[in-house]
Structure formats: C-alpha cells, structure tokens
N, C-alpha and C positions, 0 to 999 in steps of 0.2 A: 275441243279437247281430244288428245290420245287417246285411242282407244285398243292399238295394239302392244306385241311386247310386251315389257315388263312396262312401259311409260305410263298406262293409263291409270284412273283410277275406277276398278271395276266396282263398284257402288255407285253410282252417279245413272242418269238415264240418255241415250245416243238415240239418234234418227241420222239414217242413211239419208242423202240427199242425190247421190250420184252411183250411177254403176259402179262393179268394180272389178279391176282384171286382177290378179293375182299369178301369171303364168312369173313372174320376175322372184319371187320366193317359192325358190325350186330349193332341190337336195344339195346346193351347193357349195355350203359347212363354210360359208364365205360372210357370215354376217346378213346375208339374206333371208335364210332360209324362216318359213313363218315358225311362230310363237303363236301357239294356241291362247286365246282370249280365257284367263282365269284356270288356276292350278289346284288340287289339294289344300296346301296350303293356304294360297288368296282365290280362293275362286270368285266367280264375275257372278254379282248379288244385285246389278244394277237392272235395268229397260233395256231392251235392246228393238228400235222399231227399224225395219225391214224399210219401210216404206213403199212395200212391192216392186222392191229394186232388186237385180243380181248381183253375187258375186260371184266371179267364175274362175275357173282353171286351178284352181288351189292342188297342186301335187305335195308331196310329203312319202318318205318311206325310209321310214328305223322301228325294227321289228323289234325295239327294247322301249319303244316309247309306251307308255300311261296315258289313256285321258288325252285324245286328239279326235281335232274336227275344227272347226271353224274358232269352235269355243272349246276350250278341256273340260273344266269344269263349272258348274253351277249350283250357286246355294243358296238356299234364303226364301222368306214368302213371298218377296215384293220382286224375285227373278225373274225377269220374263224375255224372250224373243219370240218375236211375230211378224209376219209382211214380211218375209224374205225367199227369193228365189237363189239356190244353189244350184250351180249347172259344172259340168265339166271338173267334178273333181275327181282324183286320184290319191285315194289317203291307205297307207298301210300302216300300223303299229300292232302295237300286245294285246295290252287289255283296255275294255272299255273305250270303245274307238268308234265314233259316229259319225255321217257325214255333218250335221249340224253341231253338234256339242258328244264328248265321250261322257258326258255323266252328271245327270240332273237330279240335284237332292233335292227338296222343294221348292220346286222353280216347276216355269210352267212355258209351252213352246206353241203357239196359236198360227195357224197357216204360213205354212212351212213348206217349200216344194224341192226336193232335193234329187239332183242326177250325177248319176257317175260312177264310179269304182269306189267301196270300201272292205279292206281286207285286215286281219289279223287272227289273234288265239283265238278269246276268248269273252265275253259282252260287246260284240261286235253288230250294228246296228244300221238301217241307211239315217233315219233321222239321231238317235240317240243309240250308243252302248248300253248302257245303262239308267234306269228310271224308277228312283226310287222318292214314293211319296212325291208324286207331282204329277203334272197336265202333260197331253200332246193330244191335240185337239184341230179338226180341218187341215192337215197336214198330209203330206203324198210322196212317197219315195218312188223315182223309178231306177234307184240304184241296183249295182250288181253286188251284192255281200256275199264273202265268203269269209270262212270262218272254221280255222281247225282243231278246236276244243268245243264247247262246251257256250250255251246260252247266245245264238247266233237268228236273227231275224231280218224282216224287211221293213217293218219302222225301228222297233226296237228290241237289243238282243237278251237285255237283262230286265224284266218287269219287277217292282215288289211295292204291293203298299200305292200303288198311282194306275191311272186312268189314262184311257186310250181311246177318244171318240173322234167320231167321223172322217177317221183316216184311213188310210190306204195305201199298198204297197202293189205295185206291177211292176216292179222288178225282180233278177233271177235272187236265191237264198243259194247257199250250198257249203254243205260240210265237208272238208276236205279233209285225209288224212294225212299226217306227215312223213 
C-alpha cells in the first residue's frame, strides 16, 4: 500500500522493507517535491516499523510550511514509528518542524536515529517539533537545529504532557536572531 502523499491511507500499519533514497523530492515545485506523511487535518494514526532501515537525503525548504519532517503530523494511541534511521536531511519550514515527524499528539516514536540539518521559527526539534502527550524513547539525534523564536531543542523543541526516555542528542541546538 501507499504510504506517501495524499495516496495513503494513514490509519493502517507499514514495515519498510528496503532503504530509501529521497534526494529526487527536492524544492522543485514540479510535482516531486515530498509530502509529509499525515496533516492537521488527517494525520498518520497508523504503525510505522522502521525495520532498522534508512531513509536518506530528504531536502525540503518553504519557511511558510506547518508540520514537516518525514512525517507532519501524528495522532492517536495506537501511532507509533520505531526502527528507523534518518540520515542526510535538510528540512527548513515555520512551525513545528522535526527531522522525524513536526508534531506528535498521542503517539509514540521508539528508536529513532536521525542526522542532518533542521531549521525554522519556532517547535523546531532534531526528532520531533513538538510532543504533546506521547513517547520518544531510545532515540538519538545528531542533527544541527536551529531555531529563531521560541521552544527549539535537540530531540524535541516543544514538550507538554509526554515523556522523554533514554534518548539523546549530540548535536549542535542554536537560537538565532532574525
């Protein structure tokens, strides 16, 4: 089944089976460019197993974007992504902008390893933006985040209501002014 774009249906449970390159959805406003996995609107309520496979090179940069990363958004009790390695990204948007998902409402992120550049305002995060009421657990950013408002980190930039265990960040954090 589909799992990106608007095609998939984000309630259903995926297992990666194969690497994956993503340098081909670049900024190039051509019909390529990625579609974060799950919106406001629908967000992605399903499984998501890693398999302890990567995806890599994912670029992205519109400083008016919401809710980007691998995933936008996340909701629900039964949400989960786990077993995945992120390498080589470069993601810039607004708010709430993570390397693995912008913004987990109960949902839960279990070994996780993410490298790369992520930048924007404000909930700006290397694993998550924002983490409300939910898991991030055995997880490791060695991303560069920066961040020029307000609630900016190296797993996650906006905490409330959720838990944060035996993870870990050695990557750079930095607050920039505009």
């Amino acid at each position: 089944a589909a799992i990106g774009g608007n095609s998939g249906d984000w309630s259903l449970h995926y297992k990666l089976i194969a690497n994956i390159d993503l340098a081909a959805f670049t900024e190039a406003n051509d019909g390529t460019q990625w579609i974060p996995i799950g919106t406001s609107a629908i967000p992605f309520s399903g499984s998501f197993d890693g398999n302890s496979k990567t995806i890599s090179n994912l670029t992205y940069n519109d400083n008016t974007r919401d809710y980007l990363g691998v995933f936008g958004y996340i909701k629900g009790g039964g949400a989960e992504i786990k077993n995945l390695i992120l390498t080589g990204l470069n993601l810039i948007g607004k708010s709430y902008v993570g390397g693995l998902v912008g913004r987990i409402q109960f949902g839960r992120v279990i070994n996780v390893d993410v490298n790369g550049s992520i930048g924007g305002v404000s909930a700006i995060g290397g694993v998550a933006g924002h983490l409300e009421t939910g898991l991030i657990g055995d997880s490791h950013s060695n991303a560069s985040v920066t961040g020029s408002n307000l609630y900016i980190g190296g797993i996650v930039g906006f905490v409330e209501r959720a838990y944060i265990m035996n993870s870990y960040n050695s990557g750079t954090v930095q607050g920039v002014s505009e």
